[in-house]
C-alpha atoms as a printed R data frame, in Angstrom:
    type eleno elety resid chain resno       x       y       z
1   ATOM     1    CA   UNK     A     1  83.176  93.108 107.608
2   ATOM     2    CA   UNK     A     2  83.722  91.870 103.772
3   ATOM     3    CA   UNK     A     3  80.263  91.652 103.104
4   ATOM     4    CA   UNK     A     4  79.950  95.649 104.015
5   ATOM     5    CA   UNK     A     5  83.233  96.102 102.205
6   ATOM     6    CA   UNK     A     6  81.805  94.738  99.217
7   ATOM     7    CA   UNK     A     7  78.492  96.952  99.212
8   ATOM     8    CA   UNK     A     8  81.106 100.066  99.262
9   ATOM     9    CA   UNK     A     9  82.629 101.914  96.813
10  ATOM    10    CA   UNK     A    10  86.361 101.834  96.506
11  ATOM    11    CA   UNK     A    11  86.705 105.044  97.040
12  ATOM    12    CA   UNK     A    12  84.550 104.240 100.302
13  ATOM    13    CA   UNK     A    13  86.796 101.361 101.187
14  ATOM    14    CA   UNK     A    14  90.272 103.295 100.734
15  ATOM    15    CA   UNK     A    15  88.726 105.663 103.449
16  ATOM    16    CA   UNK     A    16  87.852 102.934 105.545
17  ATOM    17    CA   UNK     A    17  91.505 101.322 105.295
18  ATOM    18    CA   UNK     A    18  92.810 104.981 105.340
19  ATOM    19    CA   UNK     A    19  91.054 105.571 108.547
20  ATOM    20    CA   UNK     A    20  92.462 102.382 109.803
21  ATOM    21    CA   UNK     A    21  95.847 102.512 109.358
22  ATOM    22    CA   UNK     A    22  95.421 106.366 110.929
23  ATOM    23    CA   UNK     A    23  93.632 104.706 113.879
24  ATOM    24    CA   UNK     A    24  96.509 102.071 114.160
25  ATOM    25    CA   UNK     A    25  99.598 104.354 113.356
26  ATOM    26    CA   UNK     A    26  98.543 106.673 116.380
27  ATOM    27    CA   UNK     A    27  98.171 103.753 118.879
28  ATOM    28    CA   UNK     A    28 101.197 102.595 116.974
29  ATOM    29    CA   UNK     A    29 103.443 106.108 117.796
30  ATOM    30    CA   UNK     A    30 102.208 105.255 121.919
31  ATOM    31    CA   UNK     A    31 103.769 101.521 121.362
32  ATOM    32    CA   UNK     A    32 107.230 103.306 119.249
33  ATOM    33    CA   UNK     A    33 107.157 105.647 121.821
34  ATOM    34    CA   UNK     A    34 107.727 103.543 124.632
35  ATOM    35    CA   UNK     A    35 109.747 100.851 122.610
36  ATOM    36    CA   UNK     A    36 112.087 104.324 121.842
37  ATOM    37    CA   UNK     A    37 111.579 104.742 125.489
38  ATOM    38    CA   UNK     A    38 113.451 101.306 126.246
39  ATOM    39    CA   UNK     A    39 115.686 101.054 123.658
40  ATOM    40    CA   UNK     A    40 117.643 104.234 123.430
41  ATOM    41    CA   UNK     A    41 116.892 104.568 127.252
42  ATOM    42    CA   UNK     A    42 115.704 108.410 126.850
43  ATOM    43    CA   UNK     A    43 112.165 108.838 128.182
44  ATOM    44    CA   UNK     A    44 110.233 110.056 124.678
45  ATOM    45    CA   UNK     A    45 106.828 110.876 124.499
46  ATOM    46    CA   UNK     A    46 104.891 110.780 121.497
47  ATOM    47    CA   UNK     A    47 104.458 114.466 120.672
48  ATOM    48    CA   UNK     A    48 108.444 114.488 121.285
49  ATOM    49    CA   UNK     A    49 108.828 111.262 118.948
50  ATOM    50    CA   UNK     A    50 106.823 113.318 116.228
51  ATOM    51    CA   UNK     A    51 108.736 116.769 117.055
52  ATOM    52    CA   UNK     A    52 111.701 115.032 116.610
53  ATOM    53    CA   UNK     A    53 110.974 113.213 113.058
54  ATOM    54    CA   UNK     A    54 110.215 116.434 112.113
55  ATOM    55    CA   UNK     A    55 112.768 118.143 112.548
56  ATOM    56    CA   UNK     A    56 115.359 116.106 110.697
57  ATOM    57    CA   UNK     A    57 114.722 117.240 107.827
58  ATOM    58    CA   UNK     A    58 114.417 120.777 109.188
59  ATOM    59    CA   UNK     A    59 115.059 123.401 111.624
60  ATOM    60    CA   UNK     A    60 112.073 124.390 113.066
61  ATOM    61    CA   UNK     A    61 110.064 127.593 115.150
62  ATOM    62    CA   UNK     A    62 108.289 126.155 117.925
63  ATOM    63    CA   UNK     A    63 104.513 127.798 116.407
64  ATOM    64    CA   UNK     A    64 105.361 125.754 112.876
65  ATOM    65    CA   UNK     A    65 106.408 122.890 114.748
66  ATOM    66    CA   UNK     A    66 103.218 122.737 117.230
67  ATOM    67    CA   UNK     A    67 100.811 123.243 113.573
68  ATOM    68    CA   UNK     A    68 102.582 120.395 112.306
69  ATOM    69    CA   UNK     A    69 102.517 117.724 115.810
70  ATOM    70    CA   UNK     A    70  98.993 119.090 115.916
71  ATOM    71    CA   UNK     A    71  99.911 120.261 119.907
72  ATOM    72    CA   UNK     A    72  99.441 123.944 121.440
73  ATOM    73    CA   UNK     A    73 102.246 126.070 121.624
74  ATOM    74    CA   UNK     A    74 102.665 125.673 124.675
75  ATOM    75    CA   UNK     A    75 103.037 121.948 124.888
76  ATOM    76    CA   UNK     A    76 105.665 121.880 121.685
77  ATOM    77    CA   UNK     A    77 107.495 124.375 124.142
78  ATOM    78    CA   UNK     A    78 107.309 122.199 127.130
79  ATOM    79    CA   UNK     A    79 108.532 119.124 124.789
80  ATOM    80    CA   UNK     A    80 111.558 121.376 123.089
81  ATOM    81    CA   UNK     A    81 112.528 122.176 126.441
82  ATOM    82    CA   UNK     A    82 112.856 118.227 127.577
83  ATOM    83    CA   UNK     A    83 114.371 117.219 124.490
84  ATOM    84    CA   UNK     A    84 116.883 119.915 124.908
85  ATOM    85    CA   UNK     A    85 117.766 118.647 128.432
86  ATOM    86    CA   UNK     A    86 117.923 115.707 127.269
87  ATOM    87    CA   UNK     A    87 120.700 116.549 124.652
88  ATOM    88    CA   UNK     A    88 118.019 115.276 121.257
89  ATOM    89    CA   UNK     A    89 117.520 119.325 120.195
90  ATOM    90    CA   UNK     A    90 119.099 122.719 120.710
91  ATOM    91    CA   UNK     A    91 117.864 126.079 119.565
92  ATOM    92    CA   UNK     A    92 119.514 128.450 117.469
93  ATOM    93    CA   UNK     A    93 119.466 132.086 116.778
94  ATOM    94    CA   UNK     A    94 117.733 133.463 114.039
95  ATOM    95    CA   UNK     A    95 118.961 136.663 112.848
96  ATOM    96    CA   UNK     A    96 115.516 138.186 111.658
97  ATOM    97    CA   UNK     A    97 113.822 137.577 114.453
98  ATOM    98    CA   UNK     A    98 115.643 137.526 117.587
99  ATOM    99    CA   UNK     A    99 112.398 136.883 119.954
100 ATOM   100    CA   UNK     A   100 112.136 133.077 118.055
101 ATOM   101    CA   UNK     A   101 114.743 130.714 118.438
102 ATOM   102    CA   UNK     A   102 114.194 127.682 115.660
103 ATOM   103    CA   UNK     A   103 114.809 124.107 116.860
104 ATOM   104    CA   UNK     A   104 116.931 121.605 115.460
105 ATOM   105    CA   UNK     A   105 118.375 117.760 116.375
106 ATOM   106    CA   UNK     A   106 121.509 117.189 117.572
107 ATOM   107    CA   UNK     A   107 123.757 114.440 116.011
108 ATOM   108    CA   UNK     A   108 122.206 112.607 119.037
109 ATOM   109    CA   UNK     A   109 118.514 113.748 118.326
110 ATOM   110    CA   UNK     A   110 119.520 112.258 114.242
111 ATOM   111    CA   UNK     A   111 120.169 109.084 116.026
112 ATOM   112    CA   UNK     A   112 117.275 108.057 117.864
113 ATOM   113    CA   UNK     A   113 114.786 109.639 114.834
114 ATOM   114    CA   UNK     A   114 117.090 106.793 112.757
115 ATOM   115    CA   UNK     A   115 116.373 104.462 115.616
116 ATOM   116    CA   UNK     A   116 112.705 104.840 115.120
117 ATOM   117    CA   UNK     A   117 112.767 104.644 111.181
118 ATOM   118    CA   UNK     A   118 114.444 101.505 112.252
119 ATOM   119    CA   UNK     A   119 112.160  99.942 114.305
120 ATOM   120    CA   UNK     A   120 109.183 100.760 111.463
121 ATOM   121    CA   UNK     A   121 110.681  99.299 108.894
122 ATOM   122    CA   UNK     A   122 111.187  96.255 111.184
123 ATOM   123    CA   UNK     A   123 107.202  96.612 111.864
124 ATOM   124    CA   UNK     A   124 106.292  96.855 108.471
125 ATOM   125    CA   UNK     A   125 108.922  94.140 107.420
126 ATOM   126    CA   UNK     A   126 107.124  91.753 110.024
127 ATOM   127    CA   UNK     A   127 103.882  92.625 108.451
128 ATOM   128    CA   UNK     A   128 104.643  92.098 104.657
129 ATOM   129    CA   UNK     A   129 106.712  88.889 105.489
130 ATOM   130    CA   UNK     A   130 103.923  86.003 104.727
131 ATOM   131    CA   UNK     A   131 102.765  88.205 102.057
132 ATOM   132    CA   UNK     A   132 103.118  86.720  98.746
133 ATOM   133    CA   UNK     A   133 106.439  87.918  97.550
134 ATOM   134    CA   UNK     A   134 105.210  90.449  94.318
135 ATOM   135    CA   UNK     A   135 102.486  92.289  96.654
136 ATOM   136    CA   UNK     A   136 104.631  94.303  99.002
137 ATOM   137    CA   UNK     A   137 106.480  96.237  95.851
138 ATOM   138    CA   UNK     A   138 103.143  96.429  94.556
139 ATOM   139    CA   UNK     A   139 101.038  97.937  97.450
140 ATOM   140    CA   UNK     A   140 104.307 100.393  97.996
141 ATOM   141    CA   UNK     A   141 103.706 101.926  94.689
142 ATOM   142    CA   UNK     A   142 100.009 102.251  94.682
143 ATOM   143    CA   UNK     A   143 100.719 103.831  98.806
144 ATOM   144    CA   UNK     A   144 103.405 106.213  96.828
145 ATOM   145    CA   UNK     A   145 100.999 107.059  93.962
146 ATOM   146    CA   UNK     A   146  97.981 107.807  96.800
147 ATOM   147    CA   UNK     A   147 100.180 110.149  98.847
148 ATOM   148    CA   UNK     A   148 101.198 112.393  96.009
149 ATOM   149    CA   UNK     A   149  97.926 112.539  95.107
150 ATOM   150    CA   UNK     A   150  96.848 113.552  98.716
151 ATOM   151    CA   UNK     A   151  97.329 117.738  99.510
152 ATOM   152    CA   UNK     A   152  95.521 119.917 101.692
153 ATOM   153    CA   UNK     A   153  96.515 122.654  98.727
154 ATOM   154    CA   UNK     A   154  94.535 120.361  96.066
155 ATOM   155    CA   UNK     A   155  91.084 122.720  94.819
156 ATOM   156    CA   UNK     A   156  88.523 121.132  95.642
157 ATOM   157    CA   UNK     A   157  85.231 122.373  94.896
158 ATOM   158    CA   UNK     A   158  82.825 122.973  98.284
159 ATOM   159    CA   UNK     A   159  81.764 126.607  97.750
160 ATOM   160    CA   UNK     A   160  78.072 125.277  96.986
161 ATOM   161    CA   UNK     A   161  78.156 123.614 100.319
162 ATOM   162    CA   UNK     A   162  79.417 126.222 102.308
163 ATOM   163    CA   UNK     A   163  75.624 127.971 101.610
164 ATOM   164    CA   UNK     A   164  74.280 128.241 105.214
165 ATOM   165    CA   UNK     A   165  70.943 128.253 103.883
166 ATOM   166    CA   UNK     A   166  71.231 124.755 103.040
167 ATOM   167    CA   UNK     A   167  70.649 121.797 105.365
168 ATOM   168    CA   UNK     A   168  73.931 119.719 106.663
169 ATOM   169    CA   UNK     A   169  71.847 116.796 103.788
170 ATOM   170    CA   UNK     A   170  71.635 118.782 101.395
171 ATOM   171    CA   UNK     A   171  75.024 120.256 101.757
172 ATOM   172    CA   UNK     A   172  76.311 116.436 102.123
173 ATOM   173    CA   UNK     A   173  73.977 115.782  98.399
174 ATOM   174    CA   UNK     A   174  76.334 118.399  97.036
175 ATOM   175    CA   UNK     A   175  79.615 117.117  97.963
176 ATOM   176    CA   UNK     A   176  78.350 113.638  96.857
177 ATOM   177    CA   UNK     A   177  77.066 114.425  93.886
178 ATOM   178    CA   UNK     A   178  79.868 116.561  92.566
């Protein structure tokens, strides 16, 4: 693997990493999920998990909600519905629109989302722990620096590969080169 590393560019080998630690933090959400699960002894899948860190910063409709769990409408309404029985969420009414009823955590919905930032920074913690001592402040502002520079709003310029006269090469020859 570090002899193909080093024939990549770095912006080649962030994707690579960023792909990784995508890979490893959605196998890793399964694994919270079920150490959630045992823990705070609620049953929490990990759409619900997700739902729930969501919504602690904010209330929620169920359509915005599903966008942002990347789940149907349907499912995010099956999960609001558990949570609520389970006493983690509760709707409330919102004046301009009577028909949608915005979610929202309970104080005991706050506590197992703070249970989970718990057990991550535990994760991480074990991680960065034989680490020499200057790296992890280090790698945590070059990770801070790379997610303010990531945003689905940032222009990018593609309109010369949207051309459907061009072949999917040449249309990846664009985006390369530009």
């Amino acid at each position: 693997m570090q002899d193909v590393a080093s024939q990549l560019s770095p912006s080649q080998r962030i994707n690579l990493a960023t792909q990784r630690i995508s890979q490893n933090a959605q196998e890793g959400l399964v694994v919270g999920a079920d150490y959630l699960t045992k823990i705070a002894g609620i049953p929490l899948s990990p759409p619900a998990v997700v739902a729930m860190e969501r919504l602690a910063t904010n209330t929620m409709r169920v359509v915005d909600l599903a966008k942002l769990v990347g789940v149907t409408h349907g499912v995010m309404s099956r999960q609001l519905q558990d949570l609520e029985a389970k006493g983690l969420v509760e709707r409330v009414e919102d004046e301009r629109d009577r028909r949608a009823a915005p979610a929202r955590l309970t104080g005991k919905g706050l506590e197992v989302v703070r249970l989970a930032a718990v057990l991550r920074d535990r994760f991480v913690r074990q991680i960065l722990r034989e680490w020499p001592e200057e790296d992890p402040e280090h790698i945590a502002g070059i990770f801070e620096r790379f997610a303010g520079g990531i945003s689905l709003k940032s222009p990018i310029d593609l309109q010369a590969a949207f051309d459907p006269s061009l072949s999917i090469e040449e249309r990846t020859r664009l985006i390369e080169e530009s």
